[in-house]
Structures are given as structure tokens and as C-alpha cells.
LUMFIDREN-889020 format. One record per residue: x, y, z of N, C-alpha, C in turn; residue number from 1; residue in three letters. Coordinates in steps of 0.05 Angstrom, whole numbers. Atoms other than C-alpha are relative to their C-alpha. Layout:
<rs>
      npx      npy      npz     capx     capy     capz      cpx      cpy      cpz   resi   resn
        X        Y        Z        X        Y        Z        X        Y        Z    NUM    ALA
...
</rs>
This chain:
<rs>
      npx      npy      npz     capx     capy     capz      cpx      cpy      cpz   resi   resn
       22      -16       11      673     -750      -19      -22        3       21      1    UNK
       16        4      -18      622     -718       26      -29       -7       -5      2    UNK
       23       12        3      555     -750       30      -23       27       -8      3    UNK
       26      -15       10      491     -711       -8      -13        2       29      4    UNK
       25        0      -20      452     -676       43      -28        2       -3      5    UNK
       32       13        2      385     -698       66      -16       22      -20      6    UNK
       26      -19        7      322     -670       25      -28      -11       12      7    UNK
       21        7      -28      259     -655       71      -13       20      -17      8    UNK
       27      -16       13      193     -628       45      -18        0       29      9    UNK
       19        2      -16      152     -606      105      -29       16      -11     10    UNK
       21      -18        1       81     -589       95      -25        3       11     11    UNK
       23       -3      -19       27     -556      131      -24       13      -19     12    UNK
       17      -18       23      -33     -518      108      -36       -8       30     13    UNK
       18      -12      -23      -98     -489      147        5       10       16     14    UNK
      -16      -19      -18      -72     -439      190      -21       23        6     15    UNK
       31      -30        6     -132     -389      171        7       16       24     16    UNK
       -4      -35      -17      -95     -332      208       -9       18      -12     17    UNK
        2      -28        8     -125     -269      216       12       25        3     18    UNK
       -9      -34       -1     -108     -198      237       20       -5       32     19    UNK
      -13        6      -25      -80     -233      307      -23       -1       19     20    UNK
       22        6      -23     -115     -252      370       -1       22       22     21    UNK
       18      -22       -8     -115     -181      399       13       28      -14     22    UNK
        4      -12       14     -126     -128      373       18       37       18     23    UNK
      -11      -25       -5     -100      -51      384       -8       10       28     24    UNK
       10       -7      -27     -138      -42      445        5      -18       23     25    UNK
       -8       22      -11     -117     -108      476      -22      -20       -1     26    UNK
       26       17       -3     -189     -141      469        9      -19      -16     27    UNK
        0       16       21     -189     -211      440      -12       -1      -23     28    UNK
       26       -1       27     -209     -216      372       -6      -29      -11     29    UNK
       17       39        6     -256     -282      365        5        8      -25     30    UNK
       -1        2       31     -249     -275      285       23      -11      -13     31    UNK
      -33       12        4     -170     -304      286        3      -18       13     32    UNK
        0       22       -6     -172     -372      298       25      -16       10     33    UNK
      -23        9        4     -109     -383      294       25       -2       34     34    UNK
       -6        0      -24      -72     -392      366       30      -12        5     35    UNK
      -17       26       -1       -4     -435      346       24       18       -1     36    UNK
      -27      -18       14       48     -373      333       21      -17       10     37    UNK
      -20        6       -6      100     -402      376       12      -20      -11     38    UNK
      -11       37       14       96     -479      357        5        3      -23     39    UNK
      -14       -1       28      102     -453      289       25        4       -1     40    UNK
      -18      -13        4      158     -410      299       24      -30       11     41    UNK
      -15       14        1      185     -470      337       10      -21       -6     42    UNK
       -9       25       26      183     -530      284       13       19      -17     43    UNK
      -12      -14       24      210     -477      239       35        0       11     44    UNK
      -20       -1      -11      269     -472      289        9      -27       -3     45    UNK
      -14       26       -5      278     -544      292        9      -16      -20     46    UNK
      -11       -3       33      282     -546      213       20        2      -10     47    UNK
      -21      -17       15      326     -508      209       29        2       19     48    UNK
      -31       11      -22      386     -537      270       -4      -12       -5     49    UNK
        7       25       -3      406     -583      297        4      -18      -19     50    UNK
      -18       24       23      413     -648      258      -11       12      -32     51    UNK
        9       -5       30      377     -613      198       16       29      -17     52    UNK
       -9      -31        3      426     -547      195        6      -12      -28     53    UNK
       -9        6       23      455     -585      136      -19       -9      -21     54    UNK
       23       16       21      398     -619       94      -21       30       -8     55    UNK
       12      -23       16      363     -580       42      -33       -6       12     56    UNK
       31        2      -10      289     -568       74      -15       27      -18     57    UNK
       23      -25        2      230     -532       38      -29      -10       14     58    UNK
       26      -10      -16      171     -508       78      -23        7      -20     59    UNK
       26       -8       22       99     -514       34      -20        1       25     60    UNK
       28       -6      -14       41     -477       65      -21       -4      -20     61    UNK
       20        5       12      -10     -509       32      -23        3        4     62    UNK
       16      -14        6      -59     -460       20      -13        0       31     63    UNK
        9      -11      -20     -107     -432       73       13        5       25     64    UNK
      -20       -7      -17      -48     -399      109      -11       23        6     65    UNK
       15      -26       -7      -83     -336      111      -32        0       -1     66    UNK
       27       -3        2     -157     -316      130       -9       25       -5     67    UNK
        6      -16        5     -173     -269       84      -31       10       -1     68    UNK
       35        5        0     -252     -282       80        2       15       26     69    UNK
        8      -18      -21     -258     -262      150        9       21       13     70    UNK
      -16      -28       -9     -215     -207      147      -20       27      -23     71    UNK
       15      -22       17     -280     -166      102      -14       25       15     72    UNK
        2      -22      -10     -290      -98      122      -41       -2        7     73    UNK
       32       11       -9     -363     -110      165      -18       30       -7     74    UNK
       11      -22       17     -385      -35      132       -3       -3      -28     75    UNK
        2        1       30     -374      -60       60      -22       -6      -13     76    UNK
       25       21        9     -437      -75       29        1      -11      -28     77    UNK
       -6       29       16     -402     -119      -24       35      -11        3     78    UNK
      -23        2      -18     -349     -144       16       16      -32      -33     79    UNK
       -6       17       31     -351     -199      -60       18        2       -9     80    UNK
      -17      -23       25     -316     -147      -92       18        4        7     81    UNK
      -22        0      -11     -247     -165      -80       16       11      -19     82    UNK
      -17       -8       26     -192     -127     -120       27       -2       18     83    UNK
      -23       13      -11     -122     -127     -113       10       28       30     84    UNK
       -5      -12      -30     -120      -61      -65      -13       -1       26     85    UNK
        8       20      -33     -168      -98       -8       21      -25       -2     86    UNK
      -24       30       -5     -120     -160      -17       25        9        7     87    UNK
      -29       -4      -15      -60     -122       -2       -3        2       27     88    UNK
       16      -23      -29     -101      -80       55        4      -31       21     89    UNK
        9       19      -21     -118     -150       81       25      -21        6     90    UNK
      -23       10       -4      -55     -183       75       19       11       20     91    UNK
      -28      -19      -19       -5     -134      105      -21        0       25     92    UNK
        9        6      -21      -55     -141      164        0      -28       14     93    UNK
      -10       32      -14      -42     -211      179       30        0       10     94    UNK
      -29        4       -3       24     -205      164       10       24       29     95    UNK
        0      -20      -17       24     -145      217      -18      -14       26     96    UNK
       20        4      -21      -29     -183      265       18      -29       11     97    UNK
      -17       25       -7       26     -246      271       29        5      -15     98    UNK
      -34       -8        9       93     -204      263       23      -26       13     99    UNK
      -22       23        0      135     -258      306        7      -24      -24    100    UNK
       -2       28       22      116     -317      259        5        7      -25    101    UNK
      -14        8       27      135     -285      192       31       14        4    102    UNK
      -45       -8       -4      205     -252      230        6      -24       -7    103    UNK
       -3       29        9      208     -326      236        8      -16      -24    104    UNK
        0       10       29      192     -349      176       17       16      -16    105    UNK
      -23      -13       14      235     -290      145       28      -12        5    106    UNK
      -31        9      -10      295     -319      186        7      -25      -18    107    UNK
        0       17       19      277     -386      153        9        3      -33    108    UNK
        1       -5       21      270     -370       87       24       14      -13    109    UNK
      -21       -8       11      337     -333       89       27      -18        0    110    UNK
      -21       22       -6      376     -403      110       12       -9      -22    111    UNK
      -11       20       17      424     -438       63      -18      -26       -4    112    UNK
       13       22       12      383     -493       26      -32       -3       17    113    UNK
       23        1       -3      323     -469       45      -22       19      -11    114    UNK
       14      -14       25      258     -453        9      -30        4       14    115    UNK
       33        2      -17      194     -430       32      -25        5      -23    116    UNK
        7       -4       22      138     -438      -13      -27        0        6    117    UNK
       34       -6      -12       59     -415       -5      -19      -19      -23    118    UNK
       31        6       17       -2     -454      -38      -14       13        1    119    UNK
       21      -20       -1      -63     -416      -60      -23      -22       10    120    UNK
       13        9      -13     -122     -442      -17      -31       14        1    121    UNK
       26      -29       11     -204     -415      -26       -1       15       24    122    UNK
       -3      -18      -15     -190     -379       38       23       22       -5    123    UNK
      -28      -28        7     -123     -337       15       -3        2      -28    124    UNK
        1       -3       28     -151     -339      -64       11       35       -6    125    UNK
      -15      -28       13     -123     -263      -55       26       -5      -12    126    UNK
      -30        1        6      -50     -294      -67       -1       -9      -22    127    UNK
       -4        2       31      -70     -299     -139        2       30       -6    128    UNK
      -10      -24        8      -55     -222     -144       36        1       -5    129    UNK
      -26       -5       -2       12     -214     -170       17       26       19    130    UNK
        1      -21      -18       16     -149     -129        8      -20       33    131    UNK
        2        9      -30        0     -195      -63       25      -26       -2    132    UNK
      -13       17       12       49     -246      -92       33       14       12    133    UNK
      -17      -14       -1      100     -183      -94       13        8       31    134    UNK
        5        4      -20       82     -166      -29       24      -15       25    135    UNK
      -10       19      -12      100     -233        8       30       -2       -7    136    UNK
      -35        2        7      176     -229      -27       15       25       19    137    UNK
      -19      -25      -19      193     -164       -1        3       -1       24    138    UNK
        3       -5      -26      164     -177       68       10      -33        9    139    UNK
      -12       25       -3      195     -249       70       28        2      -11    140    UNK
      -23       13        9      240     -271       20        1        6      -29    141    UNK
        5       -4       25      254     -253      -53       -2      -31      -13    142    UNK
        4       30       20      260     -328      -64      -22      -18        1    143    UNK
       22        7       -3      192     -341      -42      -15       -7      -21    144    UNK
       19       13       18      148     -386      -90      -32        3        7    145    UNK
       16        0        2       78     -379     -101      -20      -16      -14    146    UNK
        8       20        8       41     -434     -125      -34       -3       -5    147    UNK
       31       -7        6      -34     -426     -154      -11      -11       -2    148    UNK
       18       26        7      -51     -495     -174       17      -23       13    149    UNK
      -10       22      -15      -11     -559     -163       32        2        3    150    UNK
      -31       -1        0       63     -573     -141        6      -36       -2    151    UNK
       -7       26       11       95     -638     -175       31       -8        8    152    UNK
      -26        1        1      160     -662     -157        0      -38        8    153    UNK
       -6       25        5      186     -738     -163      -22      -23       13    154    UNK
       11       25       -6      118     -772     -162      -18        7       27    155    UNK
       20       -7      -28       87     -735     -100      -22       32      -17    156    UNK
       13      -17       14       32     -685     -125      -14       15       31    157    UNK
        9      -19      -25       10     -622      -71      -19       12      -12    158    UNK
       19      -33        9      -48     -582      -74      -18        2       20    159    UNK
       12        6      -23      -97     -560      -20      -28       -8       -3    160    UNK
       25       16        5     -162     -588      -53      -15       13       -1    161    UNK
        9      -20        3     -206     -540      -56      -17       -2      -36    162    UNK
       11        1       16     -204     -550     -126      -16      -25       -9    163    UNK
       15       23       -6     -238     -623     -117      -23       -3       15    164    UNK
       26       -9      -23     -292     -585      -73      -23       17      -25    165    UNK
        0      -17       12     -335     -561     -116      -27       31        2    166    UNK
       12      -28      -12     -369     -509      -75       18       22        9    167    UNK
      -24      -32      -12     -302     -473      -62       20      -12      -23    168    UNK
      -13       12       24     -277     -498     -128        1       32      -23    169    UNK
        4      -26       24     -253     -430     -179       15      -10      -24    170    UNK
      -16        8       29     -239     -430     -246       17        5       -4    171    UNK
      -30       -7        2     -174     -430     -265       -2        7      -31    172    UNK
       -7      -21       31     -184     -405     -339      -17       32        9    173    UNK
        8      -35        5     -218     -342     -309        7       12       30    174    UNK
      -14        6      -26     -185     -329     -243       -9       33       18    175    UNK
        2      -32        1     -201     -247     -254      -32        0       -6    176    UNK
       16       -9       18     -266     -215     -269        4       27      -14    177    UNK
       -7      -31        9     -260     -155     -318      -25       17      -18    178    UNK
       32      -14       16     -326     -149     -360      -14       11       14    179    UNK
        7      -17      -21     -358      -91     -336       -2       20       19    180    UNK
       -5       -2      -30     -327      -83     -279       27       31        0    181    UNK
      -15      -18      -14     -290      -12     -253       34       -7       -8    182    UNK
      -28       18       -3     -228      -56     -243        4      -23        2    183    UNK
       -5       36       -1     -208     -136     -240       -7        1       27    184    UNK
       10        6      -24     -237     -167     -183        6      -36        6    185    UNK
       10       26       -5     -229     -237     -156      -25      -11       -5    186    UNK
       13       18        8     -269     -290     -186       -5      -27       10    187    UNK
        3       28      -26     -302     -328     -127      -16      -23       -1    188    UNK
       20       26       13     -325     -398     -123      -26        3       14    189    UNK
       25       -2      -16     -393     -404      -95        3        5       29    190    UNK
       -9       13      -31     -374     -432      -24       12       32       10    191    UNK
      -17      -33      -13     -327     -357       -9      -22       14       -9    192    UNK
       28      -20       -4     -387     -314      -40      -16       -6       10    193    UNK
       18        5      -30     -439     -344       10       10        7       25    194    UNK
       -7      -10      -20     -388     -339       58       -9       28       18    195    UNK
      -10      -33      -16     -375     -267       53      -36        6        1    196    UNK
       20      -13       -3     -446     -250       44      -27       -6       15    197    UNK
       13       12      -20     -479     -296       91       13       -7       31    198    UNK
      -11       13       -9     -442     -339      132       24       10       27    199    UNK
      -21       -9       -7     -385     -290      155      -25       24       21    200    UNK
       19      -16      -23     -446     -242      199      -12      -29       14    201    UNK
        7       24      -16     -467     -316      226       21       -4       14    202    UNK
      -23       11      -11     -392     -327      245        1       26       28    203    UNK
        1      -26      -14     -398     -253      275      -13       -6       32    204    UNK
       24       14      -20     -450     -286      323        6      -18       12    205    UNK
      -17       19      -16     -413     -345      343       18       -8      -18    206    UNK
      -35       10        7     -343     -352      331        1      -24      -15    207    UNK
      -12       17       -6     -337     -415      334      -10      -17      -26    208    UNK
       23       21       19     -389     -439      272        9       -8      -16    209    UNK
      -17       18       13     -328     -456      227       12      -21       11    210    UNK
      -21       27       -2     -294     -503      268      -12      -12       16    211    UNK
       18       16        1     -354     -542      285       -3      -24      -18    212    UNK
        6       26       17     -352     -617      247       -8      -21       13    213    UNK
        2       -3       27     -385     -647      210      -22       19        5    214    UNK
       23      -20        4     -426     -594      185      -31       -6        2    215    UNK
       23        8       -4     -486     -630      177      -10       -7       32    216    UNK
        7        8      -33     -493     -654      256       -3       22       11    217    UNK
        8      -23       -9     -478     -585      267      -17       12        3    218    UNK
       15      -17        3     -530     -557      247      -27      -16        9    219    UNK
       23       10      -13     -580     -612      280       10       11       26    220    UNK
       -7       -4      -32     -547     -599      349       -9       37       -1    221    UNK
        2      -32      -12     -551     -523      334      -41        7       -5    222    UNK
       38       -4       16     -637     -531      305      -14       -1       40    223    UNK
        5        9      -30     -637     -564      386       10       26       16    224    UNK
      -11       -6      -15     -591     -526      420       10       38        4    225    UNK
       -4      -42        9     -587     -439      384      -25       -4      -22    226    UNK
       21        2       26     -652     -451      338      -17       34       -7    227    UNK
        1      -34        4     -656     -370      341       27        5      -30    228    UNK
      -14       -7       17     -594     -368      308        5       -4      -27    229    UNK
       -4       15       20     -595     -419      260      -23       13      -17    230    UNK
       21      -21       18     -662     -389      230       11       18       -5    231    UNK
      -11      -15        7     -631     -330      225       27       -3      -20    232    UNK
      -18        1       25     -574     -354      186      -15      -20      -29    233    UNK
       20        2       19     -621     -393      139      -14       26       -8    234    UNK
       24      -32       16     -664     -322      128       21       13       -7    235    UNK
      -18      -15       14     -597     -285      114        9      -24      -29    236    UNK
      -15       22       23     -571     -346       66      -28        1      -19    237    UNK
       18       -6       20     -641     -342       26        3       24       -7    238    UNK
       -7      -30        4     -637     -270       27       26        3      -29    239    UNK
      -21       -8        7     -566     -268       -4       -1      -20      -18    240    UNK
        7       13       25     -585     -324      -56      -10       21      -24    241    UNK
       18      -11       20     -637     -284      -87       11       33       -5    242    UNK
      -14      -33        5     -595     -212      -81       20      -11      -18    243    UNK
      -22       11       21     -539     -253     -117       -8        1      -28    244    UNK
       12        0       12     -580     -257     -166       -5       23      -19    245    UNK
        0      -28       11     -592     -183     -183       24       20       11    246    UNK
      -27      -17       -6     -523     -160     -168        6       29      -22    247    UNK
        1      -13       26     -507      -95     -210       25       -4      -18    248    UNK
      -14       15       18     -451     -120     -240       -2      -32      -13    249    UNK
       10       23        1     -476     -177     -282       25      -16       -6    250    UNK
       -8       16        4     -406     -211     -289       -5      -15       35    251    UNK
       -2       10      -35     -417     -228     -204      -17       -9        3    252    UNK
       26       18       -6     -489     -253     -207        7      -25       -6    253    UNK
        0       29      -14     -506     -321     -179      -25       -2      -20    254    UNK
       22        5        2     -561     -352     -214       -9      -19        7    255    UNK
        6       15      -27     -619     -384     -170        4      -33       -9    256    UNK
       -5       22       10     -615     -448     -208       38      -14        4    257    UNK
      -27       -2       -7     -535     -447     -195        0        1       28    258    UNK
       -7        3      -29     -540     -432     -121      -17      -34       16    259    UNK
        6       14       -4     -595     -488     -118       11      -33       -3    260    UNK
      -24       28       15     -547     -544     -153       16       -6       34    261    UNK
       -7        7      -35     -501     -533      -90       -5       -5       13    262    UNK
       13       14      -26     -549     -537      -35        2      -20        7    263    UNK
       11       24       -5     -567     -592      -51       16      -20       -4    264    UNK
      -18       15       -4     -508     -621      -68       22        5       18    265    UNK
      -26       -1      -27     -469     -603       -4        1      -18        9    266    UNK
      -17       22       -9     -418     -651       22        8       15       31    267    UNK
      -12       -9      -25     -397     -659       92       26       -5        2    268    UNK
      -29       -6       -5     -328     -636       91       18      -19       -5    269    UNK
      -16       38        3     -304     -696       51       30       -1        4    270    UNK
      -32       13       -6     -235     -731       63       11        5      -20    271    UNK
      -21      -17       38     -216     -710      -14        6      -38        1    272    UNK
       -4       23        4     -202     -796       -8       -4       -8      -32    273    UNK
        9        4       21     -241     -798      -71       16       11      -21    274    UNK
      -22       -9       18     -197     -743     -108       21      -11        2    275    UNK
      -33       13        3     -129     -774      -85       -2      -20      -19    276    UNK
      -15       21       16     -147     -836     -122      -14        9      -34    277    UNK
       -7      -13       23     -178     -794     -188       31        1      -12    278    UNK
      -19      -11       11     -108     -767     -190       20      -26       -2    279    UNK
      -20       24        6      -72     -836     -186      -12       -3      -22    280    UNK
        1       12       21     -116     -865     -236        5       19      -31    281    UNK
       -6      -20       29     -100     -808     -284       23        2        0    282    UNK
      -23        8        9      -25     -817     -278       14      -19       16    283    UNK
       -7       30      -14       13     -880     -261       31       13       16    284    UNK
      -29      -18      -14       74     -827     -243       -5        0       23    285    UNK
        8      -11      -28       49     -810     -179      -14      -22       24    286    UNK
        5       23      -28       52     -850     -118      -13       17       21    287    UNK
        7       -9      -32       38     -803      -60      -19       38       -8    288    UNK
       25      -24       -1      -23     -745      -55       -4       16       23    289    UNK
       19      -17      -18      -31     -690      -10      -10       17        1    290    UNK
        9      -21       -1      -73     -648        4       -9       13       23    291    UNK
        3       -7      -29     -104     -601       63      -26        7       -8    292    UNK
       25      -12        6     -170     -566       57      -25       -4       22    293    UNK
       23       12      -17     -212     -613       95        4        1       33    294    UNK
       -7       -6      -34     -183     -606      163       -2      -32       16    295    UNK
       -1       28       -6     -182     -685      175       26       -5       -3    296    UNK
      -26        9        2     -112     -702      188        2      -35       -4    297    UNK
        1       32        0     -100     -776      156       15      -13      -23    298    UNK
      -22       14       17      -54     -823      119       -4      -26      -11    299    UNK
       21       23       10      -84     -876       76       13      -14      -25    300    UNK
      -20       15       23      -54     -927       25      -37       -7       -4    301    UNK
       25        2       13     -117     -917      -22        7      -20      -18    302    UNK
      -14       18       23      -82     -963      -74       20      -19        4    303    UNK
      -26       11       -2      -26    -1006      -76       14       12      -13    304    UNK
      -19      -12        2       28     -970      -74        5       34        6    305    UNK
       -4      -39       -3        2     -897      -65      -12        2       20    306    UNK
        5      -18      -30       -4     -857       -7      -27       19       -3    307    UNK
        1      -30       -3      -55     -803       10       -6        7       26    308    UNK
       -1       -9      -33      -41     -764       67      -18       34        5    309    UNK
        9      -19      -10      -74     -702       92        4       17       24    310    UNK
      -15      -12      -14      -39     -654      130      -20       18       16    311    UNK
       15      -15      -21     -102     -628      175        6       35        2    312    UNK
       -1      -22       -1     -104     -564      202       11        9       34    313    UNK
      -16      -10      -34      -72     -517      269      -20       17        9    314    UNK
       21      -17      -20     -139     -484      291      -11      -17       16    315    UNK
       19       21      -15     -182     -525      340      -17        2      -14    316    UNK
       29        9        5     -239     -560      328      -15      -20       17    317    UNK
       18       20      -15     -302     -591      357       -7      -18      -16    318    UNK
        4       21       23     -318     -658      329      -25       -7       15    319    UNK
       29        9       -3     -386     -679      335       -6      -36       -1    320    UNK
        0       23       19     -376     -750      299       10      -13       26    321    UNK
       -6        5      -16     -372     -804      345       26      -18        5    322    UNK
      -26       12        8     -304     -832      311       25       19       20    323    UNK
      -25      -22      -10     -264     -766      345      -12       25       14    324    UNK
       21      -18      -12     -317     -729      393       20       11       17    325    UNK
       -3      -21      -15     -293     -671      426       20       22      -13    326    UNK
      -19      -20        7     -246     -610      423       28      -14       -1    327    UNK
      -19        0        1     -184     -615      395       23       26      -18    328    UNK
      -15      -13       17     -122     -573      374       30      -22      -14    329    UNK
      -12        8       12      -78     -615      329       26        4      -20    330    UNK
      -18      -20       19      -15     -584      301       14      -27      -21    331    UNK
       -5       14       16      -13     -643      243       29       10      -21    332    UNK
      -15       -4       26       43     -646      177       11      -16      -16    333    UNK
      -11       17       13       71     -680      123       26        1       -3    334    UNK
      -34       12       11      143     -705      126        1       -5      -23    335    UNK
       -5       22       17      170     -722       64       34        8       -6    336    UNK
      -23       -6       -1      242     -737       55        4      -25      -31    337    UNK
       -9       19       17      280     -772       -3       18      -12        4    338    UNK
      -19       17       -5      309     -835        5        5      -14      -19    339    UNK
       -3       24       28      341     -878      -45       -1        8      -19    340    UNK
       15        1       24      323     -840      -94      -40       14       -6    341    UNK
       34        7       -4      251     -846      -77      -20       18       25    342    UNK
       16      -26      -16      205     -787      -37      -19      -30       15    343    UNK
       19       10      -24      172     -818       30      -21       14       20    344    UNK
       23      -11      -11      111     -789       56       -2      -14       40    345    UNK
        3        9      -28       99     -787      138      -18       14        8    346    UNK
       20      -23      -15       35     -754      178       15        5       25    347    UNK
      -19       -7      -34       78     -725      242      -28       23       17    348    UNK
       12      -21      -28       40     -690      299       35       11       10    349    UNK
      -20      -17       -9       86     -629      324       -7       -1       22    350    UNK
        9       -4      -21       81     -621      399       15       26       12    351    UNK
      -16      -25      -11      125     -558      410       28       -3       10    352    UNK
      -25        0      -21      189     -545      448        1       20       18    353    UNK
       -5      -19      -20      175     -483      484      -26       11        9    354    UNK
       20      -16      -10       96     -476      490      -10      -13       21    355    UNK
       10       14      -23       75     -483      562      -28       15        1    356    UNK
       30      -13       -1        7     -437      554       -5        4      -28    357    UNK
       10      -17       32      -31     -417      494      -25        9        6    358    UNK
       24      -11      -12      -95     -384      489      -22      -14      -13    359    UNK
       15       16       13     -156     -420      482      -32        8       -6    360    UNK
       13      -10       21     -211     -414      429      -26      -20        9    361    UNK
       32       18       -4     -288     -445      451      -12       14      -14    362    UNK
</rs>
């Protein structure tokens, strides 16, 4: 009798690709962070030979696989007002701005015992459109899974955290807005409506002001070091408080007492440590936690007996903190294979097989 082949859960998540890193004219476009096409395309290759041609592998992009936030039309003047025909618009442009990596991933996804499966993340919250959902099957895989909230399987629990954030935390009993409103619109958590209506003309100005951590240091080094700019994104971020406010569709107003709760309770880009062990102590099923969101790649026995790991992110980043100071690009992921019976969690660093240049993001 021949031996059961292996089962392999790889998963990544933070990718926040945009439209591609140049653009129709050949100019770089600072707004696509994203710089890894190859090394993706080539762990996907290495997946999928080789000693693993036989073992059943699925591929989870856990959530913020796409950067739809900074893919908002810089003419819109309510760029908020997401429906499902900007979420296709902005999709099929990714998917068109990083054609190698979903040939790729299409090649994948068409293998014998293999499954490719997307998390929803508050940067790609468009892939709650069934439309954009539809989308991704045709231009992938019809067996493509879409996953909106958590993924459960023997005792390991996935999600990209987000919803444990709760400044980019959305409701999941109202996911649509429709009172009102023209047509359904995405129903954003705070954290993505500041974005788009602040944050994303600050990013316009320097690239680089998302992948700056921790946030808080950042913004002492930048009071020293751009204190033009930083004012200026403080006077747009008041600004866009108090316009939130009198939006003319009143299911989309912010109220100031609601935007002020946040402020002041902003977190610096926590480890989610705290939610992994929530979710243990609320079921004794579940040994192993991951999640992505935070962009801290790390693997932590919070408990006895449970794991939580954090599958980081593939954009660079500057670290400020004097635990992991400087630039790095880190192509992090979570192994997990079942042995025994029993699902085993691993943090792996990818290092490539075929990238000798890439382009690089300051």
C-alpha cells in the first residue's frame, strides 16, 4: 500500500501589491510597494516539484495581498465610496500590474492536489464583493477559495487580524452600506477611511510613510527631521475628521466623538500576541494561531502548548525600534505540515532561487 501524501499549508499574507512598479510609460510607480514577483513565483515553483510534486499543498494569502487603498483614483473626491465597479476597476489592475505572478499562481492553482486560497485583509476589504470574488476564479482558478473571516482546520485557526485591530476592524454583520445610498458601497473601518481621505495624499508625498515602524517613533523622527510635512498631514487629518462628519450620505459619516475614541486609543502596530491568546482561551481546540496584519514576523509559544506565529510581510521596511533598527526586506511564512495526525506550525524565511537583482524601495 502506497504511503498518504504529505499535507503542507503554506502561508503568507502582506504583499500590498499595487498596479506594478512601472507604469505604461516606464516611470517607477512609488505607490506599489511590492518588489518580490520573482521570489514569489519562485517558492510557488518549489511547492509545487521536486520532493513536493506529490504532497497535497494549499497556498493561503492571508489577506493584504492586494493594495487596493492606494490604488484610489487621486481625482475622486470620495475616493470612501467604494462599490463593487471601482473594486473590479482596481483589481483587474493589479492583477494586470503583476501579470507574471498570477500566470504563476494560475499554473499553481491548476496542479493536482493543489489549492490556492485568498484571506480578506483591511487593505483588499474589496474581495468581499462577490463580483471581485468571481473575478479572481476566472482569472486564476475556478477552485479558488475566498475566505472573509477565519479559516479553521485541525486545531490551527488563520485570519489576518485586522479584525483584533480595532481601528481597521469592520463589521461583519454589516459588511455593505445600502441606506440611502445610490448603490452598496463598502463599509469601512475607521483606520481605511482616514487612510483614503487623509493619509493616502501624505503617502503621495513620501512613499515610504507606510513602511516606517513603529508608528509612534516615526512620527517623533519625522516632527525633527520633515516637520513641514508632518503639519501638514495633521491639518489634512483634522480637516477630514470634521468633513467626515458632514458627509452627504449620512450612512458614511464619522462622528467627532468616534474619530476622537481612536486617536487616542492608537496602538503601535501591535504583535496581535494579545489576540492569539484571547482565541486560545476561548477554545481549548486550538493549539496554533496565525495571523499577518502587523508586519512583525514571529513565533511565540504564548501558552503551553499553543503556538502563535505571524507570518510578517514581503514589502520592506524601516525599523526605527532599537530591537531590529534598519531596512529590511524579509520574505517571511508559515509552514504547516501534518504529522502524526497532528498540524505543525514553522516561521521559514524564503531566500529565492533565481533572484540575483530586485528593485529597491527607500
Amino acid at each position: 500500500m502506497s504511503a498518504a501524501p504529505r499535507r503542507i499549508k503554506i502561508v503568507v499574507s502582506d504583499f500590498h501589491m499595487g498596479s506594478g512598479r512601472r507604469g505604461p510609460d516606464g516611470v517607477v510607480n512609488e505607490a506599489d510597494d511590492f518588489v518580490s514577483d520573482q521570489a514569489f513565483i519562485d517558492l510557488m515553483e518549489y511547492y509545487r516539484t521536486g520532493e513536493f510534486v506529490d504532497a497535497e499543498v494549499e497556498l493561503i494569502l492571508n489577506g493584504d495581498t492586494f493594495e487596493c487603498l492606494a490604488l484610489a483614483d487621486p481625482s475622486d473626491p470620495e475616493p470612501n465610496v467604494i462599490t463593487a465597479r471601482k473594486s473590479i476597476s482596481t483589481v483587474e489592475s493589479i492583477l494586470e500590474g503583476h501579470k507574471e505572478l498570477f500566470t504563476a499562481l494560475r499554473v499553481f492553482a491548476a496542479g493536482d492536489r493543489r489549492q490556492v486560497t485568498f484571506m480578506v485583509g483591511n487593505h483588499d476589504q474589496d474581495l468581499l464583493w462577490k463580483e471581485v470574488q468571481s473575478l479572481l476564479q476566472a482569472r486564476i482558478h475556478p477552485s479558488v477559495r475566498i475566505v472573509e473571516d477565519i479559516y479553521r482546520f485541525g486545531g490551527v485557526h488563520i485570519e489576518h487580524g485586522n479584525q483584533h485591530d480595532k481601528h481597521n476592524r469592520w463589521e461583519p454583520r454589516q459588511i455593505f452600506l445600502t441606506r440611502g445610498l445610490p448603490e452598496p458601497v463598502l463599509n469601512l473601518p475607521w483606520g481605511s477611511d482616514m487612510y483614503l481621505m487623509c493619509m493616502l495624499q501624505l503617502k503621495r508625498l513620501r512613499p515610504y510613510v507606510n513602511r516606517v515602524r513603529p508608528f509612534k517613533m516615526a512620527m517623533m523622527w519625522s516632527l525633527v527631521h520633515d516637520f513641514r510635512v508632518v503639519m501638514r498631514g495633521i491639518g489634512r487629518m483634522i480637516a477630514a475628521i470634521f468633513r467626515a462628519r458632514f458627509r452627504r450620505y449620512k450612512a458614511m459619516r464619522i462622528t467627532l466623538w468616534r474619530s476622537l475614541r481612536m486617536i487616542f486609543g492608537m496602538s503601535v502596530y501591535p504583535t496581535l500576541e494579545g489576540a492569539a491568546r484571547k482565541v486560545f482561551k476561548g477554545d481549548d481546540t486550538v493549539h496554533t494561531v496565525v495571523f499577518g496584519h502587523s508586519h512583525i514576523p514571529m513565533i511565540r509559544h504564548v501558552l503551553p502548548g499553543r503556538v502563535y506565529v505571524n507570518s510578517g510581510a514581503w514589502i520592506p521596511t524601516s525599523n526605527l525600534h532599537i530591537a531590529g533598527l534598519g531596512y529590511s526586506l524579509q520574505q517571511t511564512y508559515v509552514f504547516i505540515e501534518q504529522e502524526n495526525g497532528r498540524w505543525h506550525s514553522r516561521l521559514k524565511l524564503w531566500h529565492g532561487r533565481r533572484v540575483v537583482e530586485e528593485d529597491v524601495i527607500l
